[in-house]
Structure formats: structure tokens, C-alpha cells
N, C-alpha and C positions, 0 to 999 in steps of 0.2 A: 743652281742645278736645273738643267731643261724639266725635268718629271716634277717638281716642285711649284717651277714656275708654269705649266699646263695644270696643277692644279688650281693654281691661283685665278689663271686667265675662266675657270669654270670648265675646260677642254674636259669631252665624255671620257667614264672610266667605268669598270664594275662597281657594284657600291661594297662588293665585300673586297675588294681589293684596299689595303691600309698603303697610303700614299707617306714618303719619308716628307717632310718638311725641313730638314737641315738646310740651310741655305750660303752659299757660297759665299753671300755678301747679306749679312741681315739684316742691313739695312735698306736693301730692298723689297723688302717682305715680313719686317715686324717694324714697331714703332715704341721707342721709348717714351713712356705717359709717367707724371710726374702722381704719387699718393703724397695727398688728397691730388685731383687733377686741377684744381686751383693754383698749386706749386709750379713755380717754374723748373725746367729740368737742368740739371747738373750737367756744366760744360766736361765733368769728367768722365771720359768715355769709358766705363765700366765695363762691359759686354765685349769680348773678343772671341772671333771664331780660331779653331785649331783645327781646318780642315782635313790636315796627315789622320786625327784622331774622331773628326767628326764629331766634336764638343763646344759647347757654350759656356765660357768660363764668366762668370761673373765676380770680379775683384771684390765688390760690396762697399767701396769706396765712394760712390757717386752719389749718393743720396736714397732717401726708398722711393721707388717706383715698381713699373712692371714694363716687361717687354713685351706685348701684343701683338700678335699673328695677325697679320691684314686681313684676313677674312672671318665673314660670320657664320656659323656653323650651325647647322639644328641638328639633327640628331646623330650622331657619332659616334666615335668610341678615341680615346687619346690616351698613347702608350708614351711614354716617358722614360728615364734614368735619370736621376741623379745621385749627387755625396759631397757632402761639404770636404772641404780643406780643410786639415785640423789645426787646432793653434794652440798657443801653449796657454797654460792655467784651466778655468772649469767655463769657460762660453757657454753665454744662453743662444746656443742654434738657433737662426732664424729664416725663416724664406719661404715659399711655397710655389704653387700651381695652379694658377688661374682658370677657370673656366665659366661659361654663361656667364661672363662680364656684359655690360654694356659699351657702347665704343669709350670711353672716358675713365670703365672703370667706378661709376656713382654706387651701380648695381655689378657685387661682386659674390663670386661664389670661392672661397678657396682649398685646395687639397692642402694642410699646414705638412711643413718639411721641419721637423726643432726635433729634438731629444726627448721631447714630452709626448711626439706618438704623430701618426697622422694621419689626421680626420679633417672634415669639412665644418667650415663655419663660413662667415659672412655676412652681408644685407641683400636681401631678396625683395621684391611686393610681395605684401601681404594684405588684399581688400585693399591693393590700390595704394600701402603706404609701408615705405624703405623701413623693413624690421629686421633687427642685427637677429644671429640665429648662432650655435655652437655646438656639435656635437661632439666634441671630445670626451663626455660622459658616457654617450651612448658607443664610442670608439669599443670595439668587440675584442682587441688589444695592439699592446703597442708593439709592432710589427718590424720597424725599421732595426738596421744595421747602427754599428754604431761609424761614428765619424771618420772619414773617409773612406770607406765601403761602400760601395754604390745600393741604390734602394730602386726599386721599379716602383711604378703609380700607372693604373690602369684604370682610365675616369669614363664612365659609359652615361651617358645621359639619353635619354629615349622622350619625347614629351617635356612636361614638368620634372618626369624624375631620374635624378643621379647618382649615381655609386663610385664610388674609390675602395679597389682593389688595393693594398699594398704588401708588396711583395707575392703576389699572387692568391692572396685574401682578402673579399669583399670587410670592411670593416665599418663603413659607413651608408646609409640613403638617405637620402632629402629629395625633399620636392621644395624646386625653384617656383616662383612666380613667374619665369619668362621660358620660352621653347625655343631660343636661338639666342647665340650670344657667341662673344670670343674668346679665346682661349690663350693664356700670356706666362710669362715667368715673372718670381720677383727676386727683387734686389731690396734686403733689410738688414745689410749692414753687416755680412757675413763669406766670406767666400766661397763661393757654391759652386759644382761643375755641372751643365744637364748635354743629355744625349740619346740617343734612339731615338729620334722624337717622328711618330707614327699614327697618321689618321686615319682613320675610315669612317668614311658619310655612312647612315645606314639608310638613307633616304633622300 
């Protein structure tokens, strides 16, 4: 998509203007990174666009990874949808929404997508050394639809600090160790559909 790919190239915009990032081929503008990034990445091509729909289906079939947005972002706002595909018996849902990653992924921040609610956990610096972090406790409640019902995630990071909105309620903040990072989907073994997907720089 031209409006996609001028954001990528840096081309001027408003900064309250939310630019779509759907991309017509995502392979030209996200990159599959293998969790841990030590892993090598699965020749099974997981990730399909359904352009008629404007969706990213991921099978969950190829191993866990993340899909990564080519660019780095500092301070933002990132609108999303997703919904798992449902399947038969009681599935532990799994997958999420990356954000203030490092390019690789070492330093990761996640919005969690599962049955059990969705909040942010990860590894961040902390005085300079990767400290895993969880706030599912501090989660204000668990918000999500259930499976196959679509969920919005509205991830606002300003500075060090971040928020996830779900379904149109802040439930979580942290403060990251880092002010710019990128922003990715994962794949854990489940099949997931994401859509909307909506940035605005705020600076």
C-alpha cells in the first residue's frame, strides 16, 4: 500500500494523523524473527495476508516467533484487533503484541492475547540489566472477548511509559527501560487473525 510504504520511507505527515500499516505483501515491511532470536526460522510460511479482508492470519503452525514492523518507533500510539480461531477441546490461547522490542527481540515488551486476560509482561533494562517484569496481577480486569470474537489492544507509549487499553480500557502501565523500539505480532502455536493495525507517531 502507497500510504504504508510513505510511512516507512519517513515521507512528512501530521503526527495526529494514525497511518494503517496493512501491507499488501508483508514481506516487504515486517520480518519474521525466530523466539529466542538464536532459533532459526521455520521454512513453514505461517503468516498469510487476506487482502479482500484486510487481515493477518497466522496458522501457528511454524514455530514461535514474532512478525516485526521494519521500523523503530518512539513515541506512538498502536491500534490493533485481533481473535483466535477456535478449536475443539479447552486450548490454552496463546500469542500477543509486541511493542518497544529491540530489533532481535532480546528486549521485549508484550501486550499477552490468552484466556487468562491481557496485560503486559516481558524483559526490559533495569540499571542496565534484562529484568523479566509481569503484570498480570496488577491487570484491573480481564477484559477480552472470548474466542473467536474479535478484541481491540490500544498500546500508547509516551517516554519510558506504556499502557494497554483493552477493549477500550487502560488495564495496565509499565515503565520500559528503553524510548524507542518496535513493534511486532506473535506466533505461539495457536491460530490467530490480527487487523486494523493503526499508528500514530506523537512525535
Amino acid at each position: 500500500m502507497a500510504f504504508a510504504c510513505a510511512f516507512i520511507a519517513g515521507a512528512s505527515h501530521s503526527p495526529a494523523q494514525a497511518v494503517n500499516l496493512f501491507p499488501a505483501d508483508y514481506q516487504s515491511q515486517w520480518t519474521r524473527i525466530a523466539i529466542p532470536p538464536t532459533h532459526p526460522v521455520s521454512d513453514i510460511a505461517q503468516w498469510h495476508i487476506d487482502a479482500a479482508k484486510g487481515e493477518i492470519k497466522c496458522d501457528g503452525n511454524g514455530g514461535h516467533e514474532w512478525l516485526r514492523f521494519n521500523r523503530e518507533l518512539g513515541d506512538f500510539t498502536f491500534h490493533v484487533k485481533w481473535r483466535f480461531i477456535p478449536q475443539a477441546g479447552t486450548p490454552a490461547y496463546n500469542s500477543g503484541v509486541f511493542f518497544r522490542n529491540d530489533e532481535q527481540g532480546v528486549i521485549w515488551h508484550q501486550a499477552q492475547t490468552s484466556t487468562g486476560g491481557g496485560y503486559i509482561f516481558g524483559e526490559t533494562p533495569v540499571n542496565g540489566k534484562l529484568t523479566a517484569f509481569n503484570l498480570q496481577k496488577d491487570m484491573k480486569e480481564n477484559r477480552l472477548h472470548a474466542p473467536g470474537q474479535w478484541n481491540t489492544y490500544d498500546i500508547r507509549c509516551s517516554g519510558p511509559i506504556c499502557t494497554l487499553a483493552v477493549n477500550g480500557e487502560v488495564v495496565n502501565t509499565v515503565q520500559t527501560g528503553i524510548v524507542k523500539g518496535y513493534i511486532g505480532l506473535e506466533s505461539e502455536g495457536f491460530p490467530i487473525v490480527f487487523k486494523d493495525f493503526k499508528v500514530r507517531e506523537l512525535r
